[in-house]
C-alpha positions in Angstrom: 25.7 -11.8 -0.5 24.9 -8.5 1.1 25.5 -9.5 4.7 28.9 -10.8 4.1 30.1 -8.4 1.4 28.9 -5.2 3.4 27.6 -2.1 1.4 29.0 -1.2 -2.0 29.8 1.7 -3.9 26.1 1.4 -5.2 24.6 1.8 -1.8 22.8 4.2 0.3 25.6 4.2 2.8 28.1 5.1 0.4 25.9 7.9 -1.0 25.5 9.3 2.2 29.2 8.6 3.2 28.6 6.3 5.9 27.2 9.4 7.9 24.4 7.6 9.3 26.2 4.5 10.2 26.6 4.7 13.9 26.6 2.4 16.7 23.4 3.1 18.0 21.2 2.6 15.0 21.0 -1.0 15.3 19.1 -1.3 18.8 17.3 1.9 17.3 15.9 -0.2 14.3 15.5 -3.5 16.7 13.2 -1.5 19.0 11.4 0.0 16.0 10.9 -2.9 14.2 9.4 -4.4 17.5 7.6 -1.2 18.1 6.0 -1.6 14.7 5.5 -5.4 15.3 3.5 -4.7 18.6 0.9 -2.2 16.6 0.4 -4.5 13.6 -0.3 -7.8 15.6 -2.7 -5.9 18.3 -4.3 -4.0 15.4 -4.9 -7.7 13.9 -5.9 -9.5 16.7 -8.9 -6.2 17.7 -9.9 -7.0 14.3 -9.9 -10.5 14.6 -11.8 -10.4 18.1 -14.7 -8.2 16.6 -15.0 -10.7 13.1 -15.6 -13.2 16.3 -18.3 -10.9 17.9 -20.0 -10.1 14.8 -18.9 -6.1 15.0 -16.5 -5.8 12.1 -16.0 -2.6 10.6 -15.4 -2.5 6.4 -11.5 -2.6 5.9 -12.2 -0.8 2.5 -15.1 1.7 1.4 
């Protein structure tokens, strides 16, 4: 739906009046989205590799 029909009247673009809609924000969000991706897996495999070792911290107090 939203892929093909583009953003509505009820969007955030169209609140904002397509003012952040530019040409560079998709490699932007591609390179933050695999910036992100990069911390979350290495923070999961560091925790993984210390369940191994027996050195796991408490996730929650």
């Amino acid at each position: 739906g939203l892929a093909v029909s583009g953003p509505g009247r009820l969007s955030l673009d169209h609140a904002l009046g397509h003012a952040v809609n530019r040409n560079w924000m998709v490699p932007a969000a591609f390179a933050v989205t695999a910036a992100a991706t990069t911390v979350v897996v290495g923070a999961r495999n560091r925790r993984l590799r210390r369940a191994a070792e027996g050195r796991q911290e408490t996730l929650f107090d």
